[in-house]
C-alpha positions, 0 to 999 in steps of 0.5 A: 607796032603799027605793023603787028597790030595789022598782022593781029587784025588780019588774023581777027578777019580769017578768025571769023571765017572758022567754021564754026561760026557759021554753023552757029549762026545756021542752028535751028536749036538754042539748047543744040547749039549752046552744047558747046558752052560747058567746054569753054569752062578751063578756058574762061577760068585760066583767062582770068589767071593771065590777066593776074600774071601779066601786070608784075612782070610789065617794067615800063609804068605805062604798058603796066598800066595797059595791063592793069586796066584789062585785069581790072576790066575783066574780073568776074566775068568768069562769074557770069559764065557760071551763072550762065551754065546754071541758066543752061542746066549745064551745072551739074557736069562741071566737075573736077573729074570732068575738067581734067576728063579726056573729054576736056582734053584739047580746051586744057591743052589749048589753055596751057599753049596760051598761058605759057606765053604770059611768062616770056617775050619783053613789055610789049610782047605781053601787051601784045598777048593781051591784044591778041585774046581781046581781037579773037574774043571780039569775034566770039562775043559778037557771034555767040550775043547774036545767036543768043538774041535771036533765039530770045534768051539774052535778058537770061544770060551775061557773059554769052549775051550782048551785056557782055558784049557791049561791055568789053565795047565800053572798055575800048573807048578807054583803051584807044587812048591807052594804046596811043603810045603803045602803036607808036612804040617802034621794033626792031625787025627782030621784034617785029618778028616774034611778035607776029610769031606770038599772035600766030601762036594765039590764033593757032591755038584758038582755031585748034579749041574752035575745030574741037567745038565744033565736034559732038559733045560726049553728053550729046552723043549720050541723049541721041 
C-alpha cells in the first residue's frame, strides 16, 4: 500500500502543475476568475452521492471505518457551496436544464467516470478511491482559499474559502491514525497494479474537467 500512496502523492504533485492553477493565481479579477464555479456544481453534489455509496460495501470493520468518517466528515459541504453560488449571484443559472445543458457536458461525464469506480475493485481498492479525490481536492482548496483570501472575500464564503480548507486540514490529524493500518496493508503485485491503474483513472479525470474549466464559460462569452 506504501507504494500506491507513493503513486497517488506523485500524481497530487503533477496535479498542481495544471494550468489552470496558474491562470487562477495570475487573475486580476475576483468576479473573472470565479466564472468557473457554477461548473463544478454536478460534481460537488455526486461527490457527496460517493461517499454514501462506499461505506456498505466495505467488509473489512476497519476500512469501513475509514470510510464512514469521510462520509461524515463531508456532509453539508455541498450546502456551502450553494451558499457560496448565492454569494456569487451565480444562483439563478443553477437549474435543472442547465445541469444536463451541453454546456455542463464534460463536468457530468467526468462525475459518471468517477462514481463507477465506487461499485467495483476489493476493500482497499475503494479506500483508495477515497484517498485519491481527497489528494486532488487538497490542491484545489488550497489554490481556490488563496485566491479568495487575496482578493479580500474569504469572511464571504465557506466551501471555496480557507474555512473549508482548514477543515478538511482538521480531518487529517484524525485520519493519520485511521490510515496506519490501511499503509501497512500488504498487495499483491496484481493488487498493486490496479490500484495504480485507479488513481491513474481519478486524476485523468480530473485533468480532462480542469482542462474544461479553463475554457470560456458560455455566460462569459454572452456579457463580452
Amino acid at each position: 500500500m506504501l507504494a500506491v500512496k507513493d503513486h497517488i502523492e506523485l500524481k497530487e504533485k503533477g496535479f498542481e502543475l495544471h494550468p489552470f492553477f496558474a491562470r487562477l493565481n495570475a487573475q486580476d479579477d475576483f468576479s473573472e476568475g470565479m466564472a468557473f464555479v457554477p461548473r463544478l456544481m454536478f460534481w460537488v453534489m455526486v461527490f457527496q452521492d460517493i461517499l454514501n455509496i462506499i461505506p456498505p460495501q466495505v467488509k473489512s470493520a476497519h476500512l469501513r471505518r475509514i470510510a464512514t468518517h469521510h462520509k461524515h466528515e463531508d456532509a453539508g459541504h455541498d450546502k456551502w457551496f450553494l451558499e457560496d453560488i448565492a454569494y456569487l449571484e451565480k444562483k439563478h443559472i443553477l437549474t435543472i436544464e442547465w445541469l444536463f445543458s451541453p454546456e455542463h457536458k464534460i463536468t457530468r461525464d467526468v462525475a459518471y467516470r468517477i462514481i463507477s469506480e465506487a461499485f467495483h475493485g476489493k476493500d482497499h481498492q475503494k479506500i483508495i478511491l477515497i484517498l485519491a479525490l481527497e489528494s486532488t481536492g487538497h490542491i484545489f482548496f488550497r489554490n481556490i482559499a488563496q485566491f479568495v483570501k487575496n482578493k479580500g472575500h474569504e469572511a464571504n464564503l465557506k466551501y471555496l474559502s480557507s474555512y473549508h480548507l482548514d477543515v478538511e486540514m482538521n480531518h487529517a490529524v484524525f485520519e493519520e491514525k485511521l490510515k496506519e493500518d490501511l499503509f501497512s496493508i500488504v498487495l499483491s503485485p496484481e493488487e498493486r497494479e490496479e490500484a495504480v491503474a485507479m488513481v491513474d483513472r481519478i486524476y485523468d479525470a480530473f485533468n480532462t474537467l480542469f482542462d474544461y474549466l479553463l475554457e470560456p464559460s458560455k455566460e462569459t462569452n454572452e456579457q463580452q
